[in-house]
C-alpha positions in Angstrom: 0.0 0.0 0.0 1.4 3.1 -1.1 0.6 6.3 1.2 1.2 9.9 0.0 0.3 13.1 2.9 -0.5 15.1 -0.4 -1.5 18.0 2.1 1.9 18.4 3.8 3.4 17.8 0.0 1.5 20.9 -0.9 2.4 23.3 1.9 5.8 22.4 1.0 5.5 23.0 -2.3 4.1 26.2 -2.7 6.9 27.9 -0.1 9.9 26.4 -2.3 7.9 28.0 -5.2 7.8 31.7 -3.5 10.5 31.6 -2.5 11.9 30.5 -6.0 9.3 33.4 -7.5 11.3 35.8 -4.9 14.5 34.4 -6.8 13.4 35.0 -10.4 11.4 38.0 -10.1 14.4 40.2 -10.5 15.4 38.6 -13.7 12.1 40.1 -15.3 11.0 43.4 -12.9 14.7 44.8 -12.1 13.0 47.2 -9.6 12.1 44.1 -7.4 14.7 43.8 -5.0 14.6 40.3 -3.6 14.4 39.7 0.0 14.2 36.4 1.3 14.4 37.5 4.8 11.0 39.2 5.3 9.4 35.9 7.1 11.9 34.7 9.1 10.3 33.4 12.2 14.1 33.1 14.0 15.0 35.8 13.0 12.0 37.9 14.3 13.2 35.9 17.7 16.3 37.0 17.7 15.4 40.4 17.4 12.9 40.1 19.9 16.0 39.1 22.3 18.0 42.4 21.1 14.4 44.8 21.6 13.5 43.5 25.0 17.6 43.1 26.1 18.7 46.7 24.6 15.3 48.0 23.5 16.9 47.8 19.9 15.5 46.0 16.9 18.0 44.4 14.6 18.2 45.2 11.3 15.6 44.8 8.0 13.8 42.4 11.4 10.0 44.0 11.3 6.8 43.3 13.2 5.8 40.4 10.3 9.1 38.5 11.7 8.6 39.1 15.2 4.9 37.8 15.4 5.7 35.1 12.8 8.7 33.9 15.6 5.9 34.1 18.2 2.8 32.4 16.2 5.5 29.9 16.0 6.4 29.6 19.7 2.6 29.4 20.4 2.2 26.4 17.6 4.9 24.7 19.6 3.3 25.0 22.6 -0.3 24.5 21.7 -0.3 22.0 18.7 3.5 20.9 17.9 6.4 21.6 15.6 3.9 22.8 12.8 6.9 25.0 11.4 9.2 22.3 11.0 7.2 20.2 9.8 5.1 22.1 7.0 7.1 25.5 6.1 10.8 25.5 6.7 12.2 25.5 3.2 15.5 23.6 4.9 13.4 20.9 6.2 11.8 20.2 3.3 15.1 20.2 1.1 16.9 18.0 3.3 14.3 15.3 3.9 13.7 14.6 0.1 17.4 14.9 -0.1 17.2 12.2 2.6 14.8 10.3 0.6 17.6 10.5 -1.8 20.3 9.0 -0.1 17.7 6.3 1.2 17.3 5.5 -2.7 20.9 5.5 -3.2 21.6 3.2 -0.3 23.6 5.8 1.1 21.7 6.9 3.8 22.7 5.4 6.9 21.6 6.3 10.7 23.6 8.2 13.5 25.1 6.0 15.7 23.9 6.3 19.2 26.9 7.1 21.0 27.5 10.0 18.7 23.6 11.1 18.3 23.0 12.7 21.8 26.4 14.7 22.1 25.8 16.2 18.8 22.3 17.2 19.2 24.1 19.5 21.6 25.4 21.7 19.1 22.2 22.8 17.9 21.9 24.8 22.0 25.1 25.8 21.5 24.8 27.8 18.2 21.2 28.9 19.5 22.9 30.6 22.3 26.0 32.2 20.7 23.5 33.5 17.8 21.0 34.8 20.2 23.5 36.6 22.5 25.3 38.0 19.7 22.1 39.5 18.4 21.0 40.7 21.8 24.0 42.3 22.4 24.6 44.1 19.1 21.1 44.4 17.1 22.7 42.5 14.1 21.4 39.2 13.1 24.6 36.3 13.9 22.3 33.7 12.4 22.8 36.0 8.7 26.5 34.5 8.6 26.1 31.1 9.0 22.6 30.1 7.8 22.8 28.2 4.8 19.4 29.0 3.8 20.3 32.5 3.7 23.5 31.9 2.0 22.5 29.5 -0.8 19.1 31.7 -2.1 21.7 34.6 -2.2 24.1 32.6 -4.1 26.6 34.0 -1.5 26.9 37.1 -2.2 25.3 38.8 0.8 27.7 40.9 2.6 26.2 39.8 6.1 27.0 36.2 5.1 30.4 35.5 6.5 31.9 32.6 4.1 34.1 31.1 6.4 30.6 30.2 8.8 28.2 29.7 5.6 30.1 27.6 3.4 31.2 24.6 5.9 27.6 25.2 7.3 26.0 24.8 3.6 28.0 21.4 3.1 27.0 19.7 6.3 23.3 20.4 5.4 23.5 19.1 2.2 26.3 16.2 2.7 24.8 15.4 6.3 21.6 15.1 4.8 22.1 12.9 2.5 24.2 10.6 4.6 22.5 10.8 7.7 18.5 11.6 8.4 18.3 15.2 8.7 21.4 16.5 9.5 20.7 20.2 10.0 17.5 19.7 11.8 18.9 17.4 14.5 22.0 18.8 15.1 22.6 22.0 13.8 19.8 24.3 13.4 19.1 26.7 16.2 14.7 27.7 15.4 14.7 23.8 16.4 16.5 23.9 19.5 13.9 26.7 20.2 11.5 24.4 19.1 12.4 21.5 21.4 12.9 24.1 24.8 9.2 25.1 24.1 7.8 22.1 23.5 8.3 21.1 27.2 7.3 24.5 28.8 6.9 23.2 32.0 10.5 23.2 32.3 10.4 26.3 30.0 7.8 28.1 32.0 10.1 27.3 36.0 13.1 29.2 34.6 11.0 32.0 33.2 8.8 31.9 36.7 12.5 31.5 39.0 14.4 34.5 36.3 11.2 36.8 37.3 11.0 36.2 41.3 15.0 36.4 41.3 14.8 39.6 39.5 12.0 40.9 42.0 14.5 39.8 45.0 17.0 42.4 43.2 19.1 39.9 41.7 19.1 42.3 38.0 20.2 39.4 35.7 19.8 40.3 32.4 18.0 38.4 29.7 20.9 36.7 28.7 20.9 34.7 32.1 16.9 34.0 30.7 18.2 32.4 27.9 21.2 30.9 29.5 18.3 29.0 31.3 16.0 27.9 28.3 19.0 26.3 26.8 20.2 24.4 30.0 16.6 22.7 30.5 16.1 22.3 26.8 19.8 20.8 26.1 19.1 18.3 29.6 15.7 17.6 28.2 17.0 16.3 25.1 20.0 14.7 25.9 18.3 13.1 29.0 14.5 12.5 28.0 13.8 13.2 24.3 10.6 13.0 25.3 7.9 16.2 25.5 5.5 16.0 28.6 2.2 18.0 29.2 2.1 19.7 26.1 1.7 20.0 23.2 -2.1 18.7 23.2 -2.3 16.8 20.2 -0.6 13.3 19.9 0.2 10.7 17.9 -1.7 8.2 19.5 -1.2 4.2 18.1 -4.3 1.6 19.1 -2.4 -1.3 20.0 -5.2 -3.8 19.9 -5.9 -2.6 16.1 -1.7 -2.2 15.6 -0.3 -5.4 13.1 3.3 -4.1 13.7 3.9 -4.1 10.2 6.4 -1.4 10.2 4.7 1.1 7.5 4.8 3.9 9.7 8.4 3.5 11.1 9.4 3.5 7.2 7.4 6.9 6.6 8.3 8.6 9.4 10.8 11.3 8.1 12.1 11.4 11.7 13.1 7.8 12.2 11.3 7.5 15.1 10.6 3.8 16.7 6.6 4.2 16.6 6.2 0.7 17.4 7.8 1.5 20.8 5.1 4.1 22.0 1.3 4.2 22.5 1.3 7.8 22.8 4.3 9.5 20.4 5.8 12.1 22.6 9.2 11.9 21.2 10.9 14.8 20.8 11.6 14.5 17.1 7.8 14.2 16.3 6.4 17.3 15.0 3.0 16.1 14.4 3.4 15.7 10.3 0.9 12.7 10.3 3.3 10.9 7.5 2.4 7.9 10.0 -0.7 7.8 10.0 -0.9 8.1 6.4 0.7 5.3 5.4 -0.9 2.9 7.9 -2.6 -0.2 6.3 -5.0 -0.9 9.0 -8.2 1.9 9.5 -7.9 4.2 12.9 -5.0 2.3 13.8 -3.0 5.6 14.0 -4.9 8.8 15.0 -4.5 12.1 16.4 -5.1 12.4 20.2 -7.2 8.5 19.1 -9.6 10.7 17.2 -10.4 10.4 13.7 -11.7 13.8 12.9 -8.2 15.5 14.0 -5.8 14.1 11.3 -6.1 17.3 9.5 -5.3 19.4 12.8 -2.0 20.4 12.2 -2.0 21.7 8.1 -5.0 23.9 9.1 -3.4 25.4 12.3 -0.4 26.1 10.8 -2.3 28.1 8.3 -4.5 29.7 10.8 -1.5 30.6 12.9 1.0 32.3 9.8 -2.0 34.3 8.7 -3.1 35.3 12.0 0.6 36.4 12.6 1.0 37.9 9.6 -2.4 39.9 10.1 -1.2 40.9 13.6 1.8 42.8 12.0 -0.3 45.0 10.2 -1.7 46.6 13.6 1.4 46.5 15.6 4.6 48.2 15.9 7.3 48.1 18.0 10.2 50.8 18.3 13.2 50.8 16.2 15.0 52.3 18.8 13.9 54.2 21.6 16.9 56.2 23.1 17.2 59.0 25.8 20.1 61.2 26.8 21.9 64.2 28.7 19.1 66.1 30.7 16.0 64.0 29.9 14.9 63.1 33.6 15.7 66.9 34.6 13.6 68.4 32.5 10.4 69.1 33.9 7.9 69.4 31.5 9.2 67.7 28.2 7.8 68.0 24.6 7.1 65.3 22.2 7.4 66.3 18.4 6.4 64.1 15.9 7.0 62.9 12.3 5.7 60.8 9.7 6.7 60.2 5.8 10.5 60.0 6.8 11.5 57.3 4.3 15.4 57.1 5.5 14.2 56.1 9.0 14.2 52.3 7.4 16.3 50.2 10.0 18.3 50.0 13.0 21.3 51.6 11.5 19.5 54.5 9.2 17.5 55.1 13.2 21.1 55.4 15.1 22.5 57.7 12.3 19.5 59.7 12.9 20.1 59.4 16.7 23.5 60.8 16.3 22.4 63.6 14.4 20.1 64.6 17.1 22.2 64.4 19.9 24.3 67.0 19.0 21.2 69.6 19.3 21.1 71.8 22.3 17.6 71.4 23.9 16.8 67.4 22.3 16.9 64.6 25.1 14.9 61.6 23.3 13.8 60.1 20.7 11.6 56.7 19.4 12.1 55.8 16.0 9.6 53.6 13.9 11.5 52.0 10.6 8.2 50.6 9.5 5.8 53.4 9.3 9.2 55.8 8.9 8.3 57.7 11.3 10.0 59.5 14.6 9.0 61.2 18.2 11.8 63.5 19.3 11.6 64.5 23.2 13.0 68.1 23.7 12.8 71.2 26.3 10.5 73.9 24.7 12.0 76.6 27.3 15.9 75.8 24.9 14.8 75.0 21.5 11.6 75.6 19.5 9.2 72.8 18.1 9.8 74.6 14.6 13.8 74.0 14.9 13.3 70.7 16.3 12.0 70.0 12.5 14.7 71.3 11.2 16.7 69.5 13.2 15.7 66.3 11.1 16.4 68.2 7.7 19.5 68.1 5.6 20.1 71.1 2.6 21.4 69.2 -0.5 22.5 70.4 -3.6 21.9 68.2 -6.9 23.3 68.3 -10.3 20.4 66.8 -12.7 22.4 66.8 -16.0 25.6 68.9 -17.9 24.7 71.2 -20.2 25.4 70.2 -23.5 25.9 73.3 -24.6 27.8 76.0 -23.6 25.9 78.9 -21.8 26.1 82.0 -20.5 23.3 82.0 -17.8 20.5 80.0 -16.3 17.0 80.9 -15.1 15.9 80.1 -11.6 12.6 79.1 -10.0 11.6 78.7 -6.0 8.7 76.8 -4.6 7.7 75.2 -1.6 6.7 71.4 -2.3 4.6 69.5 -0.1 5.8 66.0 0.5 9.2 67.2 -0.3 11.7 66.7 3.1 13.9 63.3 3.3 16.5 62.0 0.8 14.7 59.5 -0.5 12.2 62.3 -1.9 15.1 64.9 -2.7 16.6 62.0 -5.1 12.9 61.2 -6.4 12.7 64.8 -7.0 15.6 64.2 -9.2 14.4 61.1 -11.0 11.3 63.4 -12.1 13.0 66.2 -13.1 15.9 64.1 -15.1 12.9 63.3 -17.4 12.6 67.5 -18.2 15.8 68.1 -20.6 16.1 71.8 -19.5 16.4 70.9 -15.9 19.8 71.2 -14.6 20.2 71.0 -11.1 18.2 71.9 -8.0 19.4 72.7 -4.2 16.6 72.5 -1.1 16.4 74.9 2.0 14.4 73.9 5.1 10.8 75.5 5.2 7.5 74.8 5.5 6.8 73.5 3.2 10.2 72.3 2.0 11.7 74.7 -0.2 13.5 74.1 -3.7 15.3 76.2 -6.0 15.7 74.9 -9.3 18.2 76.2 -12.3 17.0 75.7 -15.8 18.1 76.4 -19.3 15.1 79.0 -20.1 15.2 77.9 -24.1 14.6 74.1 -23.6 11.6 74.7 -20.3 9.9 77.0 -18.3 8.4 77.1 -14.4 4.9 76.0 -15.6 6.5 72.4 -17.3 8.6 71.8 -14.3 6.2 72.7 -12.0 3.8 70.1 -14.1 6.6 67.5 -13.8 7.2 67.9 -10.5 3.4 66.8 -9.5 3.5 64.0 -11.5 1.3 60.9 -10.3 4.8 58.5 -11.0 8.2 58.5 -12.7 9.8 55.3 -14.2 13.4 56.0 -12.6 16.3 54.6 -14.7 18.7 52.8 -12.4 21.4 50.5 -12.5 19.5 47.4 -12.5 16.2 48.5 -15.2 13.6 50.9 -14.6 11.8 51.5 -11.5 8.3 52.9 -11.4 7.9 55.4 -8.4 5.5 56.9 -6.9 5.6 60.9 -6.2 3.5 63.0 -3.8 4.9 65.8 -4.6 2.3 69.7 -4.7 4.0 72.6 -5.7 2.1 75.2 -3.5 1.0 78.3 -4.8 2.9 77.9 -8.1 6.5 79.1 -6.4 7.9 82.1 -7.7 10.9 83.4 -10.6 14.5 84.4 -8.6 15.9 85.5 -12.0 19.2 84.5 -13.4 22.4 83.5 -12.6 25.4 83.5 -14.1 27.0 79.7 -15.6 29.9 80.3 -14.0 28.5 81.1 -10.1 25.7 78.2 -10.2 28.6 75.5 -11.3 30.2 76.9 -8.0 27.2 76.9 -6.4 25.5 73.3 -7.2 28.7 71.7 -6.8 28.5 69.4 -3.7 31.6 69.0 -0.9 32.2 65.7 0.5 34.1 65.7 3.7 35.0 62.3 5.9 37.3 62.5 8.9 38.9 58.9 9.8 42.2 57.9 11.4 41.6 60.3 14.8 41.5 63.0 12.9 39.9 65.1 16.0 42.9 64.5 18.3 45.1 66.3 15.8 46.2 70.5 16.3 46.4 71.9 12.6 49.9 72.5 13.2 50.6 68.6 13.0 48.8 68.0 9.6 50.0 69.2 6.1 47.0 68.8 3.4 47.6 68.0 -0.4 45.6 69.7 -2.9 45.2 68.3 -6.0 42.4 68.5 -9.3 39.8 66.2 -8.9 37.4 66.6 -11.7 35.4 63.4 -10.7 34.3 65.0 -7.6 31.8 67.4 -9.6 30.3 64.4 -11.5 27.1 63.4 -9.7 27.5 59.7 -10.8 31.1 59.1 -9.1 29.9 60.5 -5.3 28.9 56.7 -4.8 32.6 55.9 -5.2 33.9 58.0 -2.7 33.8 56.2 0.4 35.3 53.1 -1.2 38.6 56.0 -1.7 37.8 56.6 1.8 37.8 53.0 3.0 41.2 52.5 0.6 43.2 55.6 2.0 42.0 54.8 5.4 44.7 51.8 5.5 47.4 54.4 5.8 47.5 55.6 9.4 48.7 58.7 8.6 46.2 59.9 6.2 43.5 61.4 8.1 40.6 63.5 6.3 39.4 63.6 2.4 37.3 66.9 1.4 36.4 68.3 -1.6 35.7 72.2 -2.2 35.2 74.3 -5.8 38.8 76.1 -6.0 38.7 77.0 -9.5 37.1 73.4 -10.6 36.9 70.5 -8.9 39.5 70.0 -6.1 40.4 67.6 -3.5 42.4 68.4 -0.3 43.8 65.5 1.9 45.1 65.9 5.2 48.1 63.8 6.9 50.5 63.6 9.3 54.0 64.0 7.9 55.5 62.2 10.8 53.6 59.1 9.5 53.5 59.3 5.9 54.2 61.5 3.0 53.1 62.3 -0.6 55.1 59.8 -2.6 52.8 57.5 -0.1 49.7 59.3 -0.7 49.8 59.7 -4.4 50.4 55.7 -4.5 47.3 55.1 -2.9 45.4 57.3 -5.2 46.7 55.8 -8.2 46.4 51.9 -7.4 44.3 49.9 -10.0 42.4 47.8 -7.2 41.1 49.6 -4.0 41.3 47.6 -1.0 38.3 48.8 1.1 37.1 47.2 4.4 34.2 45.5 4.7 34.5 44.9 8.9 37.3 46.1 11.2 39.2 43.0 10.0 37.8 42.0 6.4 38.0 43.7 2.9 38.0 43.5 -0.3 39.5 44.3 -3.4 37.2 46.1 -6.0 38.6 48.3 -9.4 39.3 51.7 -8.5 37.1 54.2 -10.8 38.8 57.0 -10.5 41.9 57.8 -12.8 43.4 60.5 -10.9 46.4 62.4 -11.9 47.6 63.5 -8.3 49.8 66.4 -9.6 49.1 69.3 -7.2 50.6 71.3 -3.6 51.4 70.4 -0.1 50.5 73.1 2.1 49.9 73.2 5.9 46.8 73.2 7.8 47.5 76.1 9.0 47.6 78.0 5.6 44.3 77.3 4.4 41.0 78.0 5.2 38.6 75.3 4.9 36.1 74.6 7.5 34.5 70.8 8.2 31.1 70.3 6.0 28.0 68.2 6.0 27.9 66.3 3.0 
């Protein structure tokens, strides 16, 4: 008698299929970008850890995650290991790769002296991946996951080769060799998985870490977890048994039971059915393969009922899209973060902010942090990545609610095109533009404008609304076409991997206003853009120490080489005694680089400017060559510090 659980077939199915749809999609719309990360149950876990431990949420980790990780943790409880057994797109792979190796007569089992110490593992990489997220708000299980790595062929930069690729080979190898390799030894969601799945010994730690806490012990949550691993690794090496929960259970009629050994041989687990009535083996995770394939009728039921064999496909379903439901009505803080005078000040404002598209993650949040904490009068703020939106706590009696906003706006200055001809002068036009304020709108304010051929640049000023003056060859447009482009319903932006269709919400109000002209000659001053990056301690240098070298750099006034620059920063940072790279308009395009002399010198300098391959760092102790883009000819001065005047700029 052949059996086939066509139902658990299907669930598995359809996720390799999204996820290979989340693969190929690029290959047709190159404005998807692919993220395979966006339901990742441990991962939402993880960060969990990091937000309640540091009140921090790691990085490109949402709400979906989180609540996925906890409709997870509640399956366990309540029904089983519904996750492991119907969605994880490792599971799946490496049991029909199993199936495989079975065929192949490859497939052999773990010995039992080695099976029970290496189940261990599993708790030990749980822990190590869920401190090192707790403690730093960056995802540890990123570099060694070989789900992760394989679906982006390796070429993630979180995905640290050295942990992905031996990790890759044991789950493909093991599993073919040995009954799911990764699942019963390696893989951290089901070490989380088995610690839950007897929370009675789950639930005393949690119950003990809270009443030693309230005694004034302050453990952190690390000690928490510290204890979940401890009674999950004892219960498994020990027991392998779950007790009390969950409620359902394989449950095997022994009066009806011919002992033909069907279910044995489905059971993807390799579990010894014949050796239970009631399957509460740890490895079960309630797929019903078993009672599929038995021969004789309600020999094998769920909890010995008849009507619950199809418990487990539907809950699973209930529970990802009650989860993923939940999301949508739920959001937790990015970061929430306090400083200098906050519990002084007596009566403390809250300012706040929607439509801030660069407040997208944990790092864009702590940038914005960093930029904040420098204003007099600001003592908090609570950042939400996934509405992109921010509460700033400040003292009205020291700073204004109306600077406070401009507190969170950056000027920028953008060139839109050359002009292809020469000229002596170009028209200007001002308006305020609602919907106008972050980066991400000033550079979709230059994907719509790109599309006018007049247009050449535009700068933006802080007001409300947002103001923006733009500079346009008067013979090729005029304010009433811009102004049309400008409130355009959508753009289709042109960018290095196809076309992108975006969305503006952009209203000119009250039709903005003529400035005149200026002369060619001041806006090519004007629009041209300083970068400035201090590395190497610049700060604990006197200007007396440092000598600068000032050279021609005509790729710093060419919009599409700024992306560049911080790999030349990265590059030149490897010589200790180069300290600062800034660009200013000195007659064209010029770069000035600061250095110690005792440490370095121009022969040095002009090396480093000149090599074919850039050596740039990707961590403080990894990088990477890439092909320098620049062709500079580093013929130029050395002058001190002290002899010129060029202040620090925001870029």
């Amino acid at each position: 008698m052949k059996y086939t659980n066509t139902i658990r077939i299907a669930f598995q199915s359809i996720i390799l299929l999204l996820i290979g749809y989340v693969a190929v999609r690029p290959v047709f719309d190159t404005a998807y970008v692919a993220d395979f990360e966006s339901y990742c149950p441990f991962g939402g876990l993880s960060s969990l850890g990091s937000k309640l431990n540091q009140g921090t949420m790691a990085c490109n980790m949402s709400e979906t995650q989180v609540l996925l990780g906890v409709g997870l943790l509640i399956g366990v409880i309540v029904i089983g290991k519904l996750f492991c057994s119907y969605i994880c797109p490792i599971g799946s792979v490496t049991e029909w790769l199993g199936k495989l190796g079975a065929k192949l007569k490859v497939r052999m089992e773990m010995p039992k002296f080695l099976d029970r110490p290496l189940r261990s593992l599993k708790y030990v990489i749980l822990f190590f991946s869920l401190y090192y997220t707790m403690t730093s708000s960056e995802l540890f299980c990123k570099e060694f996951d070989p789900y992760f790595a394989s679906v982006n062929l390796f070429s993630n930069s979180d995905i640290a080769l050295y942990f992905a690729i031996p990790a890759f080979a044991l789950t493909i190898l093991g599993s073919i060799f040995f009954r799911l390799f990764w699942c019963k030894y390696l893989c951290p969601l089901g070490a989380v998985s088995n610690i839950f799945l007897n929370i009675a010994g789950a639930a005393v730690i949690i119950v003990l870490y809270i009443i030693a806490n309230a005694l004034g012990a302050e453990l952190s949550l690390v000690w928490l977890v510290a204890g979940l691993v401890l009674v999950g690794l004892i219960n498994e090496l020990g027991f392998m048994r779950s007790y009390l929960m969950p409620l359902p259970k394989i449950v095997r009629n022994t009066d009806k039971c011919t002992d033909c050994g069907l279910c044995e041989t489905a059971c993807h687990q390799g579990i010894k059915l014949t050796e239970f009535e009631k399957i509460n083996h740890i490895d079960c995770n309630l797929c019903t393969d078993c009672v599929y394939a038995c021969p004789v009728r309600n020999s094998l039921k769920v909890n010995d009922s008849k009507n619950l064999k199809y418990l487990a496909p539907i809950a699973t379903l209930v529970l990802v899209l009650l989860s993923i439901g939940a999301s949508y009505n739920f959001e937790f803080t990015t970061i929430s973060e306090r400083w200098g005078n906050f519990e002084k000040v007596e009566d403390i404002a809250v300012y706040e902010q929607s439509g801030l598209k660069n407040v997208k993650c944990y790092g864009s949040a702590m940038s914005l942090k960093n930029q904040l904490e420098n204003v007099d009068g600001i003592y908090g703020l609570d950042a939400y990545a996934k509405s992109h939106s921010v509460a700033i706590y400040f003292d009205p009696k020291v700073i204004s609610e109306k600077k406070v906003k401009k507190s969170l706006f950056t000027p920028i200055k953008m060139e839109v095109r050359k002009s292809k001809e020469k000229l002596d002068s170009l028209a200007m036009w001002e308006g305020g533009i609602n919907g106008l304020f972050d980066l991400i709108d000033f550079n979709n304010l230059f994907y719509t404008l790109k599309e006018d051929e007049g247009v050449l640049g535009f700068e933006t000023h802080f007001g409300e609304p947002v103001l923006a003056t733009i500079f346009y060859n008067p013979a090729l447009t005029n304010s009433d076409k811009i102004i049309a482009q400008i409130e355009k319903d959508y753009v289709m932006a042109k960018k290095p991997k196809g076309e992108e269709k975006i969305e503006l919400n952009f209203d000119v109000e009250k039709k903005g206003q003529q400035k005149g002209f200026i002369q060619f000659e001041d806006y090519t001053k004007r629009i041209f853009r300083p970068y400035d990056r201090l590395f190497n301690e610049y700060k604990t240098y006197e200007p007396e120490q440092l000598s600068v070298f000032i050279f021609p750099m005509p790729e710093a006034g060419i919009p599409s080489m700024r992306r560049y620059f911080g790999q030349l920063t990265s590059h030149l940072s490897a010589d200790d005694g180069i300290v600062r790279l800034s660009t200013r308009f000195d007659n064209g395009p010029t770069a000035y680089l600061f250095f110690d002399p005792s440490q370095t010198d121009v022969e040095k300098i002009k090396s480093a400017l000149t090599k074919e391959i850039l050596t740039i760092f990707v961590s403080e102790s990894e990088t990477k060559d890439v092909e320098n883009p620049f062709k500079i000819v580093p013929d130029g001065t050395v002058k001190k510090y002290s002899e010129i005047n060029i202040d620090e700029e925001e870029d």
